[in-house]
MOPAC internal coordinates of N, CA, C and O (Angstrom, degrees):
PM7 1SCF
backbone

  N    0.0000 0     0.00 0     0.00 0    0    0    0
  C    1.4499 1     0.00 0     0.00 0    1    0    0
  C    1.5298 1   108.71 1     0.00 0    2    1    0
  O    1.2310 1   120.60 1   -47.65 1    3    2    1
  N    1.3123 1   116.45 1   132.35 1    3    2    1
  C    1.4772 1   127.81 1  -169.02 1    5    3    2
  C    1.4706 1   102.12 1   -85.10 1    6    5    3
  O    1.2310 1   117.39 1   -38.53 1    7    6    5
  N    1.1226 1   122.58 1   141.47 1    7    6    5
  C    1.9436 1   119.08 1   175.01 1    9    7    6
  C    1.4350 1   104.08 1   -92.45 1   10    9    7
  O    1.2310 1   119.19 1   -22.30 1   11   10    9
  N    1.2695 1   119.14 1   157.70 1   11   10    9
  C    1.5413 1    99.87 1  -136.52 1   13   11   10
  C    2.5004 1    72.11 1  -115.26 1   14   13   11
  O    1.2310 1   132.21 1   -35.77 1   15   14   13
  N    1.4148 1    94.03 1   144.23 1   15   14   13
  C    1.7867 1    92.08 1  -175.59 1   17   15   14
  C    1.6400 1   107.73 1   -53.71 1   18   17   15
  O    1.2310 1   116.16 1   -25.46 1   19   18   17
  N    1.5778 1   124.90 1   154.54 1   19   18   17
  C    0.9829 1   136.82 1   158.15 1   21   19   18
  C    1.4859 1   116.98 1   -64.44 1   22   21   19
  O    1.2310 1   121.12 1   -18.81 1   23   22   21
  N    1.3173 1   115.46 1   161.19 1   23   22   21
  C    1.5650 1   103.65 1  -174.36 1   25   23   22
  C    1.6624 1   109.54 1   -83.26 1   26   25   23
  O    1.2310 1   120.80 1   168.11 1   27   26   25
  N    1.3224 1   116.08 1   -11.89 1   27   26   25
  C    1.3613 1   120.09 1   173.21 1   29   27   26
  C    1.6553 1    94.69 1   -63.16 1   30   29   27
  O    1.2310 1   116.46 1   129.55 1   31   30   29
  N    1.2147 1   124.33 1   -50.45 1   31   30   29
  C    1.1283 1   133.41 1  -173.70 1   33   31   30
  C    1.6810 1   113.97 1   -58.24 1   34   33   31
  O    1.2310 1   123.45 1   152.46 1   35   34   33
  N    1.2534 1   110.99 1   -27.54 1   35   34   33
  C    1.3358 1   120.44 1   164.90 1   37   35   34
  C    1.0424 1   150.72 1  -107.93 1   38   37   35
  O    1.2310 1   126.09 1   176.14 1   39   38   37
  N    1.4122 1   105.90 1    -3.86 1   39   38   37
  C    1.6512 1   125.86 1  -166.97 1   41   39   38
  C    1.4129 1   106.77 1   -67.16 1   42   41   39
  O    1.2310 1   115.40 1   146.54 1   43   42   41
  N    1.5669 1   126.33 1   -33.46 1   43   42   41
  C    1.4228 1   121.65 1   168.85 1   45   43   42
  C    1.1916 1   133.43 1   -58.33 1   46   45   43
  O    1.2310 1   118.19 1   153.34 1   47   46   45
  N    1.3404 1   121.05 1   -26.66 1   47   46   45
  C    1.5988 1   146.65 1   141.19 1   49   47   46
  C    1.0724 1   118.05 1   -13.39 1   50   49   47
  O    1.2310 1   121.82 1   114.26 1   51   50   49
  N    0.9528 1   114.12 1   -65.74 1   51   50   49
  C    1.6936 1   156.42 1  -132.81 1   53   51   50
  C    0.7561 1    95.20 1   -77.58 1   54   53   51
  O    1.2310 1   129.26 1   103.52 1   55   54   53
  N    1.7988 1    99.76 1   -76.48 1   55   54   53
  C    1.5872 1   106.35 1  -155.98 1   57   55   54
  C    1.3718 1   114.22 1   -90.98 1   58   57   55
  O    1.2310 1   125.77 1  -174.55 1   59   58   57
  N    1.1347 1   106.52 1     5.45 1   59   58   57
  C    2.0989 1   112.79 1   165.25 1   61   59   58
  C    1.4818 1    88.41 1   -75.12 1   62   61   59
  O    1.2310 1   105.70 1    93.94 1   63   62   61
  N    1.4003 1   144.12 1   -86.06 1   63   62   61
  C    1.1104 1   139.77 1   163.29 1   65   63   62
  C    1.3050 1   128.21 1    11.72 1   66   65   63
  O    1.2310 1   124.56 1    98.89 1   67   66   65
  N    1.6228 1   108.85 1   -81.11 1   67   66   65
  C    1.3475 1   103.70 1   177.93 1   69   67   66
  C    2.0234 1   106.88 1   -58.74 1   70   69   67
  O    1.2310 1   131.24 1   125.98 1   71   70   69
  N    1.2497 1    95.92 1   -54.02 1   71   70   69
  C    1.6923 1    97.60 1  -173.06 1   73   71   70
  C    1.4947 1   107.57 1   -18.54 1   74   73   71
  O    1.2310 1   128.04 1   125.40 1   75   74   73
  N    1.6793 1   102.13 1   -54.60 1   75   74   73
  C    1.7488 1   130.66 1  -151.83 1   77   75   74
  C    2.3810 1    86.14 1   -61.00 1   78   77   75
  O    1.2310 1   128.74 1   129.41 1   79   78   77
  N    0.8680 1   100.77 1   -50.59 1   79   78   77
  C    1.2596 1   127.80 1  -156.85 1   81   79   78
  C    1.5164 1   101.54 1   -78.80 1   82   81   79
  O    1.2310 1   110.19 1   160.73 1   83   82   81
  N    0.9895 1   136.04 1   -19.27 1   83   82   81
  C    1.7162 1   142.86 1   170.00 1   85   83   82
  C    1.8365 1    96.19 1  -105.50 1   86   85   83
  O    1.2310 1   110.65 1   141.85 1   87   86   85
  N    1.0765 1   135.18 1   -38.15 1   87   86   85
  C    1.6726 1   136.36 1  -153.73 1   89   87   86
  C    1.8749 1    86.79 1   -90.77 1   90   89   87
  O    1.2310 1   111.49 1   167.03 1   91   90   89
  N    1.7472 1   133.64 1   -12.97 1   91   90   89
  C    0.7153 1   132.97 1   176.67 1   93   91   90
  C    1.6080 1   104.61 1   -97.39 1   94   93   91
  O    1.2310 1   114.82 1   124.34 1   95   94   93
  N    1.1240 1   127.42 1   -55.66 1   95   94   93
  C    1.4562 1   135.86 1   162.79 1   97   95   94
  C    1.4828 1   114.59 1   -25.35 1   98   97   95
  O    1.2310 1   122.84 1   129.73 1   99   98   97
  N    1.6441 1   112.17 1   -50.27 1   99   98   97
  C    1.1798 1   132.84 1   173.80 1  101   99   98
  C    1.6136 1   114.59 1   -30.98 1  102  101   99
  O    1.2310 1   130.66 1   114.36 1  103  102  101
  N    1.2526 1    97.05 1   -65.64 1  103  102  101
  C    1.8876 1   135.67 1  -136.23 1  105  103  102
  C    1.7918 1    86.05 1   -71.79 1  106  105  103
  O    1.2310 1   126.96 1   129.24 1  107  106  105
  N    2.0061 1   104.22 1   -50.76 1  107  106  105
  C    1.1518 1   112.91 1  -155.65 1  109  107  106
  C    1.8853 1   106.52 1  -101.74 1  110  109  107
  O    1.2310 1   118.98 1  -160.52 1  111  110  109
  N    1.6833 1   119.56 1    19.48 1  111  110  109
  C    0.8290 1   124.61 1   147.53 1  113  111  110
  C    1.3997 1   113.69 1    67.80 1  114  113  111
  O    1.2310 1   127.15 1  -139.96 1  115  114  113
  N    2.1324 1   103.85 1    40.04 1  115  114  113
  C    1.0200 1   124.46 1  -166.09 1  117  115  114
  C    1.4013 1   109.98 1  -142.55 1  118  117  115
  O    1.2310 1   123.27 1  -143.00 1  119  118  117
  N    1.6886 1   111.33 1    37.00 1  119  118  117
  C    1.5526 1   105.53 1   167.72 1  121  119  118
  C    1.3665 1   138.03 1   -81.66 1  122  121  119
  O    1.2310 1   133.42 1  -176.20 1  123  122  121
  N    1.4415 1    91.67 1     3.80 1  123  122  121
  C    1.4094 1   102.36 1  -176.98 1  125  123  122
  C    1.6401 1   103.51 1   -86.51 1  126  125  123
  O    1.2310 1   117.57 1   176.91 1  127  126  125
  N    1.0739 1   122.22 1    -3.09 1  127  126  125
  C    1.5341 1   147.17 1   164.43 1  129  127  126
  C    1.3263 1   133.72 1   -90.13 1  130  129  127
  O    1.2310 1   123.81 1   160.98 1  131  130  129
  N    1.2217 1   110.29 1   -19.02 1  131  130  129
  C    1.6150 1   131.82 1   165.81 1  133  131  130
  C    1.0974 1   119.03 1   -62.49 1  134  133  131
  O    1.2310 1    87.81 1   -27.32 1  135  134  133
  N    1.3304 1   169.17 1   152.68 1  135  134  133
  C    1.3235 1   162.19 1    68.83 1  137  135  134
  C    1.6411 1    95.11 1   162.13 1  138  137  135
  O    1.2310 1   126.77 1    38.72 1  139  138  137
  N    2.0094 1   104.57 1  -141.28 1  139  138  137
  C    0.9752 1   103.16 1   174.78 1  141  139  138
  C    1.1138 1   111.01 1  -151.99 1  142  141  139
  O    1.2310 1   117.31 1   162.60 1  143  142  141
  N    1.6305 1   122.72 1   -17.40 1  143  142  141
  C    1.3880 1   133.27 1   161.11 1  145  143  142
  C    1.1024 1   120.30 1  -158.15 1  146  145  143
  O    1.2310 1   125.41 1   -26.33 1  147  146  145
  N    1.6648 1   107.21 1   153.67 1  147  146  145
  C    1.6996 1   104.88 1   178.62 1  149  147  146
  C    1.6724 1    99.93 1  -131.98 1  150  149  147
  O    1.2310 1   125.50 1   -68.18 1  151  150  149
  N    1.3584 1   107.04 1   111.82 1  151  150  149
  C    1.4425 1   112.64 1  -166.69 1  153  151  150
  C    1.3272 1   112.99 1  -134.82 1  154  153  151
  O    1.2310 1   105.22 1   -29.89 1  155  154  153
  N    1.5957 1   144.97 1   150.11 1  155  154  153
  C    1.1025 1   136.77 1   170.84 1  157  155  154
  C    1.9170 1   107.44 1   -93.51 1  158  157  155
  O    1.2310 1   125.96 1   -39.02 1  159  158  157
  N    1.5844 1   106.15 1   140.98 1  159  158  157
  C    1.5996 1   119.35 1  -173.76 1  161  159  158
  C    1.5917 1    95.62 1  -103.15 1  162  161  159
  O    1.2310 1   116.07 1   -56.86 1  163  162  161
  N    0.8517 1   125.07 1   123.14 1  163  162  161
  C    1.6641 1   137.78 1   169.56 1  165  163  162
  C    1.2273 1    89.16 1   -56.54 1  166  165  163
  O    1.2310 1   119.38 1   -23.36 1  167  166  165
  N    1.4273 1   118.79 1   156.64 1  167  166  165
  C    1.4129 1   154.69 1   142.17 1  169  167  166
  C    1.7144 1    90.80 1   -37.44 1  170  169  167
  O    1.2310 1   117.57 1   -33.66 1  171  170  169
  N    1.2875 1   122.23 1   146.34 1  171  170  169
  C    1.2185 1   146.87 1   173.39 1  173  171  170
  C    1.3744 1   126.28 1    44.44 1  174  173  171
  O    1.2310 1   125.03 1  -140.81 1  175  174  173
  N    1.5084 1   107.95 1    39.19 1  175  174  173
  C    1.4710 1   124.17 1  -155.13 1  177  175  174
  C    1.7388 1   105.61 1   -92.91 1  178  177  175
  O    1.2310 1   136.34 1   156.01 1  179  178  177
  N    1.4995 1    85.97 1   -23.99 1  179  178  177
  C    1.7429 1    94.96 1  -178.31 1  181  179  178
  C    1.7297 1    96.00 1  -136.17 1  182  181  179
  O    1.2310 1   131.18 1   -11.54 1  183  182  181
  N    1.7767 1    96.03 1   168.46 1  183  182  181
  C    1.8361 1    86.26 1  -176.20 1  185  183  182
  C    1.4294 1   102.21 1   -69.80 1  186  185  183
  O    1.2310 1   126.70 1    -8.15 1  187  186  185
  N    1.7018 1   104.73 1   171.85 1  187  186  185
  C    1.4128 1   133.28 1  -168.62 1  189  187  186
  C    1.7270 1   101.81 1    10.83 1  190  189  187
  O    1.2310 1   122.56 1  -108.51 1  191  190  189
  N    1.4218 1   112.70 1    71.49 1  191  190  189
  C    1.2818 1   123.88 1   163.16 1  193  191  190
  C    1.4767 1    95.27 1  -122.80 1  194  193  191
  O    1.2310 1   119.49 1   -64.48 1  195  194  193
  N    1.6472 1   118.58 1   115.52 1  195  194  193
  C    1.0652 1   125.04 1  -169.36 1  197  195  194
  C    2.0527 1   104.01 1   -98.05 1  198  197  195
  O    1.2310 1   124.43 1   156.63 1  199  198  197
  N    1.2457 1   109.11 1   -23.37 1  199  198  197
  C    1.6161 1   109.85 1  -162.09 1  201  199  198
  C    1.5112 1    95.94 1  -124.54 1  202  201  199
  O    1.2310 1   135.22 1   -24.76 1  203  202  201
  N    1.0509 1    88.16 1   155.24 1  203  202  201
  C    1.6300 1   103.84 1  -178.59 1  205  203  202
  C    1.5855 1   104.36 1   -79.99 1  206  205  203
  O    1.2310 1   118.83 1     0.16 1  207  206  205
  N    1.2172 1   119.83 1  -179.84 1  207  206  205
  C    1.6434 1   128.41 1  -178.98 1  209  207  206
  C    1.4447 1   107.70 1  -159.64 1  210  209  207
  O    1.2310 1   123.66 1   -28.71 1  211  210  209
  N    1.5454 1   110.58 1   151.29 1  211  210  209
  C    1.3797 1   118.72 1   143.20 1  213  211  210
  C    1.9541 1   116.30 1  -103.59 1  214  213  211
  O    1.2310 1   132.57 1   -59.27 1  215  214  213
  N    1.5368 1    93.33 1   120.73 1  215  214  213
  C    1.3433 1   112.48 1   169.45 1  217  215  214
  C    1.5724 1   134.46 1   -69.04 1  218  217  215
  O    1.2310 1   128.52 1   -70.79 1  219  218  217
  N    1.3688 1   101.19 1   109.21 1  219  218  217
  C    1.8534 1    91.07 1  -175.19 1  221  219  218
  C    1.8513 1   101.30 1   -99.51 1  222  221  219
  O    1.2310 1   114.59 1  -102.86 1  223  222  221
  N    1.3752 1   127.86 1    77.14 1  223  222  221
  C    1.0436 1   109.63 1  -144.77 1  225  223  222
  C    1.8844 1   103.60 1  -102.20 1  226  225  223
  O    1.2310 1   121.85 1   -45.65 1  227  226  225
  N    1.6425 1   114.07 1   134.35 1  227  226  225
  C    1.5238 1   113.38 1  -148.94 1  229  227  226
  C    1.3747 1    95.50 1   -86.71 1  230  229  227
  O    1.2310 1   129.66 1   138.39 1  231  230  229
  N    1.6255 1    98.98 1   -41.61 1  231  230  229
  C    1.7914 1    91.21 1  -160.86 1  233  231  230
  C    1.7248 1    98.87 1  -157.43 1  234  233  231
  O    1.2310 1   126.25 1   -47.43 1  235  234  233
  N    1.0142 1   105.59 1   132.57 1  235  234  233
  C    1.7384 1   119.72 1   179.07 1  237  235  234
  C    1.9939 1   117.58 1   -99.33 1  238  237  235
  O    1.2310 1   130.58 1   -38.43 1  239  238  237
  N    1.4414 1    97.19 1   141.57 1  239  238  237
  C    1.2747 1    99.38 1   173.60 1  241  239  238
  C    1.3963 1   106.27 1   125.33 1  242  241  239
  O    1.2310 1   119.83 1    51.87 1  243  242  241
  N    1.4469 1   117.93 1  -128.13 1  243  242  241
  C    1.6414 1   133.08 1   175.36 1  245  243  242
  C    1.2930 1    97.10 1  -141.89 1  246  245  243
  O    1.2310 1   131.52 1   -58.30 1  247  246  245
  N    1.1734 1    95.36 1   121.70 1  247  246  245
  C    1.8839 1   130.23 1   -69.06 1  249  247  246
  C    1.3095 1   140.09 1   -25.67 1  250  249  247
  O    1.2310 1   122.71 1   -19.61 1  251  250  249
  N    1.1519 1   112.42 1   160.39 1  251  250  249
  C    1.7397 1   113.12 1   172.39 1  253  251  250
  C    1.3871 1    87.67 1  -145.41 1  254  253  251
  O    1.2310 1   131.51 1   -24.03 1  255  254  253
  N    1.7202 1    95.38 1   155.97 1  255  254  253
  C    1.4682 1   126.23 1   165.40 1  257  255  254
  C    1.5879 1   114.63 1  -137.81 1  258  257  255
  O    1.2310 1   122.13 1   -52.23 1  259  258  257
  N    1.2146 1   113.52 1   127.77 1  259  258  257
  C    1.4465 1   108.21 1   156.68 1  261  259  258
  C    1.4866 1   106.49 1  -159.16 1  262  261  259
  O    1.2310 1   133.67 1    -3.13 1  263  262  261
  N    1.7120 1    91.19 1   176.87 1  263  262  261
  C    1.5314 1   108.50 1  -159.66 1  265  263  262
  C    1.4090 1   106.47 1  -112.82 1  266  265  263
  O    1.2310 1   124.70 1   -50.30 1  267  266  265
  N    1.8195 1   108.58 1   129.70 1  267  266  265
  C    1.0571 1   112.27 1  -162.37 1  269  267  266
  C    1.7965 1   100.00 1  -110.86 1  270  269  267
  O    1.2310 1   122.80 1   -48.84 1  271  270  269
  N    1.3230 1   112.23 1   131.16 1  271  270  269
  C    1.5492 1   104.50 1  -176.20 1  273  271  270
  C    2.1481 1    92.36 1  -130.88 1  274  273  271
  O    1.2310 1   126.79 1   -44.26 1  275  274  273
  N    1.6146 1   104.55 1   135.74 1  275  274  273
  C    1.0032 1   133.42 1  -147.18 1  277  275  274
  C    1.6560 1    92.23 1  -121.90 1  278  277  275
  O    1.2310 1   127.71 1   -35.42 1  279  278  277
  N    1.5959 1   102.76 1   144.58 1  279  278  277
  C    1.4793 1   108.94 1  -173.57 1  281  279  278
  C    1.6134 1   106.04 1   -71.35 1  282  281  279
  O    1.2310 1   131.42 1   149.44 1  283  282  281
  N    0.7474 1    95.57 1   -30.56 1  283  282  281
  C    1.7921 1   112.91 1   177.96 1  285  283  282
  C    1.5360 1   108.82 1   -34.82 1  286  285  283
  O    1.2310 1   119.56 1   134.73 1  287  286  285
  N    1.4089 1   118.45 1   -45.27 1  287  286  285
  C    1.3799 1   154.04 1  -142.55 1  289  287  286
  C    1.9891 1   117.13 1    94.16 1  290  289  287
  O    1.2310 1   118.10 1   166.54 1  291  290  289
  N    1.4357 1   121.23 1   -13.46 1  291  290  289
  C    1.1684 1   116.36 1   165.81 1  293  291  290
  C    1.0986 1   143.24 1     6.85 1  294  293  291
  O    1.2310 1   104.27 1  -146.84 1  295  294  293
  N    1.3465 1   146.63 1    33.16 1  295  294  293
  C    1.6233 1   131.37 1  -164.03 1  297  295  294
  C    1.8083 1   114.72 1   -62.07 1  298  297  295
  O    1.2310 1   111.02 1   -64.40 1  299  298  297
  N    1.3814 1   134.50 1   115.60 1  299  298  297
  C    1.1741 1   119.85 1   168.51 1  301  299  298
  C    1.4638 1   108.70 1  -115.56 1  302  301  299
  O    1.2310 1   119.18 1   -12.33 1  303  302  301
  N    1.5736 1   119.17 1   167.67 1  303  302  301
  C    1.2595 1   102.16 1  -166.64 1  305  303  302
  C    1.9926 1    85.21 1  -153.73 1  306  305  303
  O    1.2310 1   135.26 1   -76.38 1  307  306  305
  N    1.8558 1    88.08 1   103.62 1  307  306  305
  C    1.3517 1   104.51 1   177.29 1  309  307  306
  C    1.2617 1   118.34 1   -92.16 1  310  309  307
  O    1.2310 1   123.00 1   -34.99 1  311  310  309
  N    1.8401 1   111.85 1   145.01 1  311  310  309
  C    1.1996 1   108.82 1   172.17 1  313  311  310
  C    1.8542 1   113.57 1  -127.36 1  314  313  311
  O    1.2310 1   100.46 1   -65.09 1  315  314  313
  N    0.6397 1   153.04 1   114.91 1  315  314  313
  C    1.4891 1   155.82 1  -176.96 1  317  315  314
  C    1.8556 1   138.60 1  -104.26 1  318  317  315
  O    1.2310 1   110.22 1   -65.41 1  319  318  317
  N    1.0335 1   135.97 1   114.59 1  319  318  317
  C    0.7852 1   112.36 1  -156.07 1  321  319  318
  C    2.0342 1    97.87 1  -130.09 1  322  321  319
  O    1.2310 1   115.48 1   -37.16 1  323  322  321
  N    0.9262 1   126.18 1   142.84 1  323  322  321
  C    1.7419 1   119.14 1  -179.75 1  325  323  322
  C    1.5472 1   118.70 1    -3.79 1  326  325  323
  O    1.2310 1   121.42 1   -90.64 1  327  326  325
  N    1.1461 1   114.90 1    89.36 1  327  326  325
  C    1.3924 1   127.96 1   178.18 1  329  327  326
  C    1.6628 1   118.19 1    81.71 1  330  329  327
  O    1.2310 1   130.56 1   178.26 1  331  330  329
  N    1.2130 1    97.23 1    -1.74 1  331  330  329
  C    1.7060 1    98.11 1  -173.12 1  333  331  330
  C    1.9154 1    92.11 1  -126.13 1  334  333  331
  O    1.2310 1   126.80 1   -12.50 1  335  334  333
  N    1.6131 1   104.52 1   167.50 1  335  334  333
  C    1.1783 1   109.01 1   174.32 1  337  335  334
  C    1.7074 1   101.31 1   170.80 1  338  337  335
  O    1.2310 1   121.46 1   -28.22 1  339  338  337
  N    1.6256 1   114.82 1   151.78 1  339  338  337
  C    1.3513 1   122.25 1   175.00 1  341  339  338
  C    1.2476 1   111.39 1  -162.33 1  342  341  339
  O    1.2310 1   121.35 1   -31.19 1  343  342  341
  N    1.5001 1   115.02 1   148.81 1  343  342  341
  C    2.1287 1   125.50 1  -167.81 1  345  343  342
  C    1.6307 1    81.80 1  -117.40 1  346  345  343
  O    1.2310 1   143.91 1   -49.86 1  347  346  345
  N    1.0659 1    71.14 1   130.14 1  347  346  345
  C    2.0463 1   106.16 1   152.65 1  349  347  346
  C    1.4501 1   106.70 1   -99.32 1  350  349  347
  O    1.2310 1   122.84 1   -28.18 1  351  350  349
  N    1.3365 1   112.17 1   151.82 1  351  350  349
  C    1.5430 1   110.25 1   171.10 1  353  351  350
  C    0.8546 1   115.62 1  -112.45 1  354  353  351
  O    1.2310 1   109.71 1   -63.97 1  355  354  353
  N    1.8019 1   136.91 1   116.03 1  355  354  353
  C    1.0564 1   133.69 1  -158.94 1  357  355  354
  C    1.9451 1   116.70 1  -127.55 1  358  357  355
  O    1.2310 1   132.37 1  -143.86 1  359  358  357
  N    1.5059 1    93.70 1    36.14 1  359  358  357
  C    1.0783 1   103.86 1   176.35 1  361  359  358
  C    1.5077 1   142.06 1   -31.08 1  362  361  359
  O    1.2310 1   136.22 1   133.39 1  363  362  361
  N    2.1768 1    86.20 1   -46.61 1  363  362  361
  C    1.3738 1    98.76 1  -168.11 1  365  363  362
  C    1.7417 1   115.20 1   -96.84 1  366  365  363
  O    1.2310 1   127.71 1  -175.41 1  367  366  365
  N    1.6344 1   102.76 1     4.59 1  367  366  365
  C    1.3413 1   110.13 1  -176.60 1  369  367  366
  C    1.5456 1   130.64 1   -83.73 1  370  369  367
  O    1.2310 1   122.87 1   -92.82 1  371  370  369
  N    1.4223 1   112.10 1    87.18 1  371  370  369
  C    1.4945 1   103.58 1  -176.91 1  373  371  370
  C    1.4013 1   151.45 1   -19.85 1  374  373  371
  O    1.2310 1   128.39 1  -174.41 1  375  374  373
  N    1.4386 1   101.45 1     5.59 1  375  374  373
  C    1.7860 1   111.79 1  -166.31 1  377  375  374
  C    1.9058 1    77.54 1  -110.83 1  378  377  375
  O    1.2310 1   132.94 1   127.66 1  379  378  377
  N    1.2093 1    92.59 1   -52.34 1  379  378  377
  C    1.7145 1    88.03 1  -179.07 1  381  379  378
  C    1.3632 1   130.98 1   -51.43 1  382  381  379
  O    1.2310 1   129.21 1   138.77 1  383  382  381
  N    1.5583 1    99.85 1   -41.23 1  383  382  381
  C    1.5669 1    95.97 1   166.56 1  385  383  382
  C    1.3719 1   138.20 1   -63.70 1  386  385  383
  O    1.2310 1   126.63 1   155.80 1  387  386  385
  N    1.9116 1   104.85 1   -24.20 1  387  386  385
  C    0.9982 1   142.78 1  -150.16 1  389  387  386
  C    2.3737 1    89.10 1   -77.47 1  390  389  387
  O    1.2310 1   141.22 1   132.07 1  391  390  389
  N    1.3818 1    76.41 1   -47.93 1  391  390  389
  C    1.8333 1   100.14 1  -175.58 1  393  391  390
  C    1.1636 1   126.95 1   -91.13 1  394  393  391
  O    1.2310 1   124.46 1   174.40 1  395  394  393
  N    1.7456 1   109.05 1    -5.60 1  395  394  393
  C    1.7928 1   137.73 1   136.79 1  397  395  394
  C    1.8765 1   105.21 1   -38.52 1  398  397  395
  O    1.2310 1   127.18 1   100.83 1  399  398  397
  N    1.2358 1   103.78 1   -79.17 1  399  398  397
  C    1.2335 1   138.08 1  -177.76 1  401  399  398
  C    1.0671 1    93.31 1   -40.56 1  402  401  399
  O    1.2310 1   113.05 1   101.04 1  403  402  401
  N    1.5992 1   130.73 1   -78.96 1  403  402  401
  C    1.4998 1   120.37 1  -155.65 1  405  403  402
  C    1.7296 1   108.26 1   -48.98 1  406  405  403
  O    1.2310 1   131.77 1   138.70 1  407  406  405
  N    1.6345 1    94.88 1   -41.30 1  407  406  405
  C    1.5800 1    98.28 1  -152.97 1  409  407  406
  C    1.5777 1   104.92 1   -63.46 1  410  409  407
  O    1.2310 1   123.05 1   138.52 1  411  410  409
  N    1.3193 1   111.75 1   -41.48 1  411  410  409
  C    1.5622 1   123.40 1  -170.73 1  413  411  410
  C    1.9025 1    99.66 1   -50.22 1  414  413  411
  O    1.2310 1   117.52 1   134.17 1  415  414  413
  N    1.4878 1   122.32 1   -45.83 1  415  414  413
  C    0.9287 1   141.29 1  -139.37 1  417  415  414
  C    1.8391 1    74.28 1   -90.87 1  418  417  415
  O    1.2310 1   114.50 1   102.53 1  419  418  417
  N    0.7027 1   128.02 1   -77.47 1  419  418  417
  C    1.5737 1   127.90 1  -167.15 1  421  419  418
  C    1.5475 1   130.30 1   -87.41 1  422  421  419
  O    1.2310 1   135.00 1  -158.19 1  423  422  421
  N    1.6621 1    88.59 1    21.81 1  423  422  421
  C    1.5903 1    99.11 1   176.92 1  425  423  422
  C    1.5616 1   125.51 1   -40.54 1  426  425  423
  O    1.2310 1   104.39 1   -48.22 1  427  426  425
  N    1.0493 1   146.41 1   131.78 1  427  426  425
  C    1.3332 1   143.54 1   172.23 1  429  427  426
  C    1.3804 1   114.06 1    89.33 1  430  429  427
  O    1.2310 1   119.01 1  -178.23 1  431  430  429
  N    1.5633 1   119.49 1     1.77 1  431  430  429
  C    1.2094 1   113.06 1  -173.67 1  433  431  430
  C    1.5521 1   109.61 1  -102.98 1  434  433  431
  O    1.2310 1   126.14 1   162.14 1  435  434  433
  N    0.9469 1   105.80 1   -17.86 1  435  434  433
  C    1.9694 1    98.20 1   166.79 1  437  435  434
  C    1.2791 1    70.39 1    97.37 1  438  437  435
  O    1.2310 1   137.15 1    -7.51 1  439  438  437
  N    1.7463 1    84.38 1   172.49 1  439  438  437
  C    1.5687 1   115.29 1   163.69 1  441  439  438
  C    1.3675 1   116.61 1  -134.35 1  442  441  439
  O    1.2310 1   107.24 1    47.57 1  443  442  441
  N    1.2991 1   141.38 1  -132.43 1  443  442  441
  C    1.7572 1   122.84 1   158.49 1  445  443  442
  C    1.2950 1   126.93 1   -13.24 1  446  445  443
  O    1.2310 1   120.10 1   180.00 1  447  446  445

């Protein structure tokens, strides 16, 4: 029996994936079709969550990923999977900022 990877173990995957998977959405002028929500999380919404966020969130369940953008300028880019989960910080990555931007721009409007 194979042990199945941790999401630390996978989160780089991932988020080439999703990137690959929004930079195509992009192209074909279908982001309003991408993900599944773009919502802001209050400050203390979950434990020791000290700052608030806007949520770019792709996909729910086992697994989920979404993108967390921080007043700070912050970009993090979570991935989670049944009891396990880990953020990369992807501040300095242009697809991320790129998907900063969208989300800020279309906050509250959902997506699918």
């Amino acid at each position: 029996m194979t042990k199945q990877q941790t999401c630390k173990e996978r989160i780089s995957k991932e988020w080439e994936q999703t990137k690959k998977g929004w930079l195509r959405a992009d192209k074909k002028n279908e982001l309003s079709e991408y993900g599944l929500a773009i919502d802001y999380v209050p400050a203390h919404t979950f434990t020791d969550q000290k700052s608030g966020y806007l949520r770019y969130q792709f996909s729910w369940g086992g697994p989920s990923d979404e993108l967390r953008i921080y007043r700070s300028g912050k970009i993090e880019y979570w991935f989670m999977d049944w009891y396990d989960g880990a953020k990369k910080i992807v501040t300095n990555d242009p697809t991320a900022r790129l998907m900063a931007k969208y989300a800020q721009e279309n906050r509250g409007m959902g997506c699918n």
